[in-house]
C-alpha positions as CSV (number, residue, x, y, z in Angstrom):
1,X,-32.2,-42.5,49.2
2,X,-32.3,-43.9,52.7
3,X,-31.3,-47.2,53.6
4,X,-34.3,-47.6,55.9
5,X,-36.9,-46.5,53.4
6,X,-35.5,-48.9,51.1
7,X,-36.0,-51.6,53.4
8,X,-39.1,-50.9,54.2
9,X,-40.6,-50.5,50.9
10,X,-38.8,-54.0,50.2
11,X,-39.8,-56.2,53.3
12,X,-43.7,-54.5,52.8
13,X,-43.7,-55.2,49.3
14,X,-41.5,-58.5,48.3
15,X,-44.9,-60.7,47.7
16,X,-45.1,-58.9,44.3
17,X,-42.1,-59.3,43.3
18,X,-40.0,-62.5,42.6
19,X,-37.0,-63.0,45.4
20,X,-34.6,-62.6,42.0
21,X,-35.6,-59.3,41.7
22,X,-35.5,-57.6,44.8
23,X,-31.6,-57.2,44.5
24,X,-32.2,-55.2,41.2
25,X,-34.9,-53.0,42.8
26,X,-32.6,-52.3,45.8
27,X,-29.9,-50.6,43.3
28,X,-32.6,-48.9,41.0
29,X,-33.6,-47.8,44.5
30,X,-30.2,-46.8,45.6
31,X,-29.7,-44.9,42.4
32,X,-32.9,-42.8,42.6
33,X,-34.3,-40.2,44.1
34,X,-36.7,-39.5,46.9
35,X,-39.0,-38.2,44.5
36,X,-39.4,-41.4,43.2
37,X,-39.6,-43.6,46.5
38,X,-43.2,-41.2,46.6
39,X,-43.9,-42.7,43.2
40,X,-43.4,-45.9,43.9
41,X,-45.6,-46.2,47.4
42,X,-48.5,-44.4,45.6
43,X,-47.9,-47.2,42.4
44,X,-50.8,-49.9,42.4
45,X,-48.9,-53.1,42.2
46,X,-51.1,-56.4,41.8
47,X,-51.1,-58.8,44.0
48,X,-50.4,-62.2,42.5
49,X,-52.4,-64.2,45.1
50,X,-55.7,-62.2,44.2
51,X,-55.4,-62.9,40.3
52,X,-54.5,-66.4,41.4
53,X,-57.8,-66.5,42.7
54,X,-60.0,-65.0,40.2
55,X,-57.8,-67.0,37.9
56,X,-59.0,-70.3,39.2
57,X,-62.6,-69.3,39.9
58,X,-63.3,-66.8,36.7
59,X,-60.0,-67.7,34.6
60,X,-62.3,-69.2,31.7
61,X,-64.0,-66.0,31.1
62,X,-60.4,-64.1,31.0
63,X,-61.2,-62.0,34.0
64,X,-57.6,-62.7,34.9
65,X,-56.0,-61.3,32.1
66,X,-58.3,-58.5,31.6
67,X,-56.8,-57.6,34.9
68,X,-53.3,-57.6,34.5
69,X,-54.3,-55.4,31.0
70,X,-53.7,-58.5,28.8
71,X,-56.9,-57.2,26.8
72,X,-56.2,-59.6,23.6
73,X,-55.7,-63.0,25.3
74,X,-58.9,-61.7,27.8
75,X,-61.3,-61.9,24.5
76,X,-59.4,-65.1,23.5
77,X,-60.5,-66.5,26.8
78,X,-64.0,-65.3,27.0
79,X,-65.1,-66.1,23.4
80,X,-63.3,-69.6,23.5
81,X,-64.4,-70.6,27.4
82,X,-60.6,-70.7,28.0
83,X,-60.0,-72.4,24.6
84,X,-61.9,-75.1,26.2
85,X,-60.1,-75.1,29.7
86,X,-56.6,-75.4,28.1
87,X,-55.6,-71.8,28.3
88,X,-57.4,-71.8,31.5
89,X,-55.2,-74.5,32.7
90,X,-52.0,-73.1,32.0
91,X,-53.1,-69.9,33.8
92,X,-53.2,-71.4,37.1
93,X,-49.4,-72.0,36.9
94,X,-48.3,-69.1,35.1
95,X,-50.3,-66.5,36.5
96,X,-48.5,-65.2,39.3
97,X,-45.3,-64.9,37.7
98,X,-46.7,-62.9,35.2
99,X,-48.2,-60.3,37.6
100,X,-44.5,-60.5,39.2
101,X,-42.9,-59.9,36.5
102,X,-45.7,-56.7,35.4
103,X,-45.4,-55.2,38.6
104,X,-41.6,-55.5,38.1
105,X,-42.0,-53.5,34.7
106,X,-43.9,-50.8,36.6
107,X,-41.3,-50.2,38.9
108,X,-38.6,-49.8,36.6
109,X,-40.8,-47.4,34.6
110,X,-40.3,-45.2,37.5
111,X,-37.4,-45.7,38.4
């Protein structure tokens, strides 16, 4: 694959990934094909700052983890209220490493 299209893909995409795993990306990428550059720009990756967002404002009904498909701790939340903020809570801070580290698990599916 192209050294440029690599590059690009990276420098558009780095906020959903963590810096530690761009380097690993760039060899999957390296290693690939073109066919799967197409599969990657046509992947929906989550952006980390949005379900930090709905996190804080709607994080005690779950919406944040019924969006990043964590269905099971999503009915936790919404039956419990966030197990009374708690869970809530400890969203806020580990939220956006977890969408990271999903949309880091979708691109090595494909690749």
């Amino acid at each position: 694959m192209e050294k440029s299209k690599i590059d690009l893909y990276l420098t558009t995409n780095a906020k959903y990934f963590e810096p530690s795993a761009i380097p690993i990306i760039r060899q999957k990428m390296e290693a690939a094909s073109d066919d799967a550059l197409l599969t990657l720009q046509a992947t929906d990756l989550k952006d980390p700052t949005v379900v930090l967002l709905v996190s804080i404002f709607l994080g005690a009904l779950g919406i944040d983890r019924f969006m990043i498909g964590d269905i099971g701790m999503g009915v936790l939340k919404l039956l419990t209220c966030g197990l009374c903020g708690i869970l809530t809570i400890i969203d806020w801070f580990t939220i956006s490493k977890k969408v990271k580290q999903l949309n880091l698990s979708k691109v090595s599916m494909i690749m």
